[in-house]
C-alpha positions in Angstrom: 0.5 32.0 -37.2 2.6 30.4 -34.3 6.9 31.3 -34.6 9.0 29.2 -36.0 12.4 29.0 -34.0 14.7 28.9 -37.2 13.9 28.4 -41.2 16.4 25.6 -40.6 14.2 22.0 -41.3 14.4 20.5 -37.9 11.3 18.8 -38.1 12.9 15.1 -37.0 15.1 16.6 -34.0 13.8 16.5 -30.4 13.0 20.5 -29.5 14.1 19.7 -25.8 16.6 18.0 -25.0 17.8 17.0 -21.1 20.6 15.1 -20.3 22.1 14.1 -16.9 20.6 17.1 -15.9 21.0 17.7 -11.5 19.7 20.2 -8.9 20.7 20.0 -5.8 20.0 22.3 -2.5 22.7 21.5 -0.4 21.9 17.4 0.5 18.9 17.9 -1.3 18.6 16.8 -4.8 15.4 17.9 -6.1 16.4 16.5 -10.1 18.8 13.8 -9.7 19.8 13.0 -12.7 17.5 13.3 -15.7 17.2 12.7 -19.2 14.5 13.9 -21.5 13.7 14.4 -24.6 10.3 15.9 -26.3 9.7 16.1 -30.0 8.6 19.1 -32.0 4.4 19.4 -31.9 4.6 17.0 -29.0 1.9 17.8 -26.2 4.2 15.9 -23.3 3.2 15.3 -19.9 5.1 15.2 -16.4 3.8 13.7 -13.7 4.7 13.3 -10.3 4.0 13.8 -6.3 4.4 16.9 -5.0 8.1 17.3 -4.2 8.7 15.1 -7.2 11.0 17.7 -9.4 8.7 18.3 -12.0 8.5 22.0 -11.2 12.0 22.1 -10.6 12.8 20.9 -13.8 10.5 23.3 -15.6 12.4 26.5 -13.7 15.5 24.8 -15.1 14.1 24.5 -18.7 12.7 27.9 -18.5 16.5 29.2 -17.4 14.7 31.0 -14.5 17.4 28.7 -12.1 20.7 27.2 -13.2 21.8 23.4 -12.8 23.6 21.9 -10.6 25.3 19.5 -13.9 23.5 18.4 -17.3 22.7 20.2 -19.6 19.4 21.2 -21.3 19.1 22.0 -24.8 16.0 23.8 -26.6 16.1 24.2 -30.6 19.8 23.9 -30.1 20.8 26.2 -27.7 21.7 25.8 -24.0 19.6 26.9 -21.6 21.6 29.6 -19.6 23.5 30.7 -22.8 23.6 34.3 -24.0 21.9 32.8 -27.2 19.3 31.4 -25.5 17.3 34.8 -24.7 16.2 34.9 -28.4 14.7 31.3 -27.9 13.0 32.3 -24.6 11.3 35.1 -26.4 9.3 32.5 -27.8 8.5 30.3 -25.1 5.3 30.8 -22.9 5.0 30.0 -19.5 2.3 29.7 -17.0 3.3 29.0 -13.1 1.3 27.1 -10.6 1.1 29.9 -8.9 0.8 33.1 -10.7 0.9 36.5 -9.0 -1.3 38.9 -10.7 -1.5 43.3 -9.7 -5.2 43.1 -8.3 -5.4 46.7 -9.1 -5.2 46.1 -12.8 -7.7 45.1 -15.0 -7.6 42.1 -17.6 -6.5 43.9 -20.4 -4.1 46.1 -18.6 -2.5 43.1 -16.8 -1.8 41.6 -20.7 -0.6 44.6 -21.6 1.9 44.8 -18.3 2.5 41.1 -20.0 2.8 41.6 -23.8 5.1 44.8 -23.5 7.5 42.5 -21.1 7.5 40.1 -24.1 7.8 42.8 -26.5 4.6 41.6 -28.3 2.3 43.9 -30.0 -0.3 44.9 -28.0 -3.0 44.4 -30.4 -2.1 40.6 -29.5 -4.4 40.8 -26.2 -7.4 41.2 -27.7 -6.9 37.6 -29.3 -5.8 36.0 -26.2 -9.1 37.5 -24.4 -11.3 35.9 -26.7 -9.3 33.0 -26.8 -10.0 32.3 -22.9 -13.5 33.4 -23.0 -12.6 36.5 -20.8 -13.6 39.4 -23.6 -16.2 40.4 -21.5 -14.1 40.7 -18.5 -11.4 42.4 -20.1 -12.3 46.3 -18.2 -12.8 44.7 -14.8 -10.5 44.5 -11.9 -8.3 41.5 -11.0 -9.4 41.6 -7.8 -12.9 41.1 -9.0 -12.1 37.8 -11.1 -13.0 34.3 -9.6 -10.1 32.2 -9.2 -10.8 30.4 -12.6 -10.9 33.8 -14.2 -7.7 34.9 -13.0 -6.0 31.1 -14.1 -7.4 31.8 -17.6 -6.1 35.1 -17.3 -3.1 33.4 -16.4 -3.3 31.3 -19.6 -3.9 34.4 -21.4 -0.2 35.7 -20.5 1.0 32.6 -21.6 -0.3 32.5 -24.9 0.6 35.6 -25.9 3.2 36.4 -28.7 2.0 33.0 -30.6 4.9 30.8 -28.3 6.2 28.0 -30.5 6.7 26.2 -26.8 4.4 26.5 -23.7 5.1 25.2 -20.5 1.9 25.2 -18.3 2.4 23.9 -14.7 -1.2 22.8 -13.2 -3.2 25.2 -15.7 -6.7 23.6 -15.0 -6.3 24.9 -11.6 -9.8 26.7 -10.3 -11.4 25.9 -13.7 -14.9 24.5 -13.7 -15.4 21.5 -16.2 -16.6 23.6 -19.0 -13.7 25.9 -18.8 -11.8 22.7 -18.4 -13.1 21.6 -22.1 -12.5 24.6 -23.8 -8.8 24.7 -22.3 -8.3 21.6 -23.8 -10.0 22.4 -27.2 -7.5 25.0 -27.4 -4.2 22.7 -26.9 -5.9 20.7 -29.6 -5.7 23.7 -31.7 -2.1 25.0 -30.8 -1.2 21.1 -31.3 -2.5 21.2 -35.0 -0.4 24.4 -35.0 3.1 22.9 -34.6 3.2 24.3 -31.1 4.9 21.8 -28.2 3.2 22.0 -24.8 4.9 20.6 -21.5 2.3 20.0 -18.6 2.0 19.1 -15.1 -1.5 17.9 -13.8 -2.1 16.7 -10.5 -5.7 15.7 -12.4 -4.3 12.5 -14.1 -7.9 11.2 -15.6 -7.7 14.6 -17.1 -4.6 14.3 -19.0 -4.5 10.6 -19.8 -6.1 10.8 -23.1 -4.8 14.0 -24.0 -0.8 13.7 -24.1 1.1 12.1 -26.5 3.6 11.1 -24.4 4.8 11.7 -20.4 7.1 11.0 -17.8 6.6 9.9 -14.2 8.8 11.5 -11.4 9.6 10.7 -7.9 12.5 11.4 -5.6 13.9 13.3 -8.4 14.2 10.7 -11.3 12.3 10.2 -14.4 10.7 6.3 -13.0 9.2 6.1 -16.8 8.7 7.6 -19.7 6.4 6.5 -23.0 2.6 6.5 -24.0 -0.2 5.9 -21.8 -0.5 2.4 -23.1 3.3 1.4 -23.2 3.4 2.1 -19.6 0.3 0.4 -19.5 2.3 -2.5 -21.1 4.8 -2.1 -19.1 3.5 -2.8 -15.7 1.4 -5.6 -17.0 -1.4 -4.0 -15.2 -4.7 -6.1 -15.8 -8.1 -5.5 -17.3 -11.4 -6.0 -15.9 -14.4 -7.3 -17.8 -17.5 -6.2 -16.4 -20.2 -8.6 -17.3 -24.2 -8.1 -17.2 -26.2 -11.0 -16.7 -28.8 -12.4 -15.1 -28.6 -13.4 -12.0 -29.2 -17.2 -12.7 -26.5 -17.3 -14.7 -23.5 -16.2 -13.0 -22.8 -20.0 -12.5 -22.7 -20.3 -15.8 -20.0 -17.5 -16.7 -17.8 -18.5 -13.9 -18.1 -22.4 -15.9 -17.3 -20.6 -18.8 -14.4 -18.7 -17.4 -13.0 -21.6 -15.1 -10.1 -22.7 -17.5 -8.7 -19.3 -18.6 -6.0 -17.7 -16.0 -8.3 -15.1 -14.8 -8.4 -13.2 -11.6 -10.5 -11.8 -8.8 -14.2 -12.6 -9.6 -16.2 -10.1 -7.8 -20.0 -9.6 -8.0 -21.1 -5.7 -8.4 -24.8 -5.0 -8.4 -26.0 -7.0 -11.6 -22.6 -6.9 -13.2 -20.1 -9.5 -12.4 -16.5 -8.0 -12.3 -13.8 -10.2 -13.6 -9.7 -9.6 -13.6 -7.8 -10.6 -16.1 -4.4 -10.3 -17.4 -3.6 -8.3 -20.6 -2.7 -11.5 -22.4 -5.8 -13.1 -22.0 -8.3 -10.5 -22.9 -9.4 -12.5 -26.3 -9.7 -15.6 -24.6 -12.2 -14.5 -22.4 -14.1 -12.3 -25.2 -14.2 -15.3 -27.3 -15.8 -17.7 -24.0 -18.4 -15.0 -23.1 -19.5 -14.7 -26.7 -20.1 -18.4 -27.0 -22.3 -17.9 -24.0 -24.4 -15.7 -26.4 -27.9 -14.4 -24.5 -26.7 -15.2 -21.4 -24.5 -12.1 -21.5 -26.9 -9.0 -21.8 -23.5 -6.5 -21.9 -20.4 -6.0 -21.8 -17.4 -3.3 -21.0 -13.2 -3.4 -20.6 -11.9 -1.2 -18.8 -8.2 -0.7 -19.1 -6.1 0.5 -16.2 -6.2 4.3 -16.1 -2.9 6.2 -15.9 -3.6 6.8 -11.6 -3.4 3.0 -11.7 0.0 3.6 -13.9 1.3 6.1 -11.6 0.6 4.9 -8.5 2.3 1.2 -10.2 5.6 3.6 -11.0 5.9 6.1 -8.2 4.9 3.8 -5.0 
């Protein structure tokens, strides 16, 4: 069963809460000014170049560095308050870069892990299985792959039942299958109450799979919402792609030729046509009048590289 952080109902209050929050490294300002907030059971993404602060700001959530100004609050507490070690206790964390005692072997290394927690160490036998690394558990570190040693990374993280995890870049060295079955267990920590914060450099990876993120660059939270209301947002547009023959291309463009399309471009035997968000049932409605001569087809909406790059350029 994951913790709780109080028997208190706080089911309606944002577990994280950032305001105003500022680090600065002499005329650096890494976070210039944040706000944030992240619900309870909310899997919420951060996104950003490298150098953009999203690290930075998960050190700063974590406590692990102190701000500059703002303030961060988690289940109530401030971050860097003498009540906020009790909250911490139930907060996993996985870094991008983990260091990990190659001499060690799986198990021992979550043991090293769990008694640092002060989590039972019968608890590492369910993280093992978890991460598909059972087998592995008596071998050294030195001998894992580097996708064994991230899920044994993920592993640490998970340990204790954390009501929060913050996981910066954890499909790092993971094949797609191990890719899958990390993300089939956020989908059961999700259905658990549990709130998960992630970076991903990988963002068709993570575009269908948080509820909510935030784009940063220089610093600064450029914006923050649901794939498709940032999709919304920029007023990026659609393309149809259209199969047909190729003696009837004339005859879509005819059909399309007084709706406020785009780029028309021709792409094997599809023909590839822009169009703005506000049209899209215009054009659905022309090519199904057109009925044989369209053999298929597919939308696709921008993807959230397409929002990024719209956001962060």
């Amino acid at each position: 069963m994951v913790n709780t952080f109080s028997n208190r109902d706080k089911s309606d209050m944002p577990v994280i809460i950032a305001q105003g929050v500022h680090k600065h490294y002499g005329s650096i300002h890494a976070v210039d000014g944040v706000d944030l907030d992240i619900q309870r059971g909310e899997v919420f993404g951060l996104i950003g170049h490298n150098g953009a602060g999203k690290s930075t700001m998960f050190k700063m959530m974590l406590g692990l560095i102190p701000l500059t100004s703002g303030s961060i609050r988690i289940d109530g507490a401030n971050v860097g308050d003498g009540n906020f070690r009790s909250i911490r206790r139930k907060i996993g964390y996985l870094p991008e870069n983990i260091v990990l005692y190659d001499n060690l072997t799986g198990l021992e290394t979550l043991h090293f892990f769990a008694k640092l927690k002060g989590v039972p160490p019968g608890d590492t036998q369910r993280v093992l299985d978890l991460v598909g690394l059972t087998k592995a558990a008596h071998r050294r570190v030195r001998e894992y792959s580097k996708g064994m040693r991230q899920r044994l990374g993920i592993a640490q993280a998970m340990l204790g039942n954390p009501a929060i995890l913050f996981l910066d870049e954890p499909t790092t060295g993971l094949d797609p299958e191990a890719i899958r079955n990390f993300y089939a267990i956020l989908r059961q920590l999700k259905d658990e109450g549990v709130t998960m914060v992630i970076t991903s450099h990988i963002l068709a990876e993570i575009q269908e799979r948080v509820d909510r993120l935030a784009i940063m660059a220089t610093g600064k939270v450029q914006a923050l919402g649901t794939v498709s209301a940032l999709r919304e947002q920029m007023h990026l547009p659609l393309w149809f792609n259209i199969r047909v023959a190729p003696d009837d291309v004339d005859a879509i463009r005819t059909a399309l030729s007084h709706l406020p399309i785009g780029a028309i471009e021709i792409r094997d035997d599809c023909l590839a046509v822009q169009c703005p968000r506000d049209s899209k049932m215009a054009v659905i409605t022309a090519l199904a009048a057109l009925n044989d001569k369209v053999r298929d087809i597919t939308v696709r909406e921008p993807s959230l590289e397409d929002v990024f790059f719209g956001f962060s350029d």
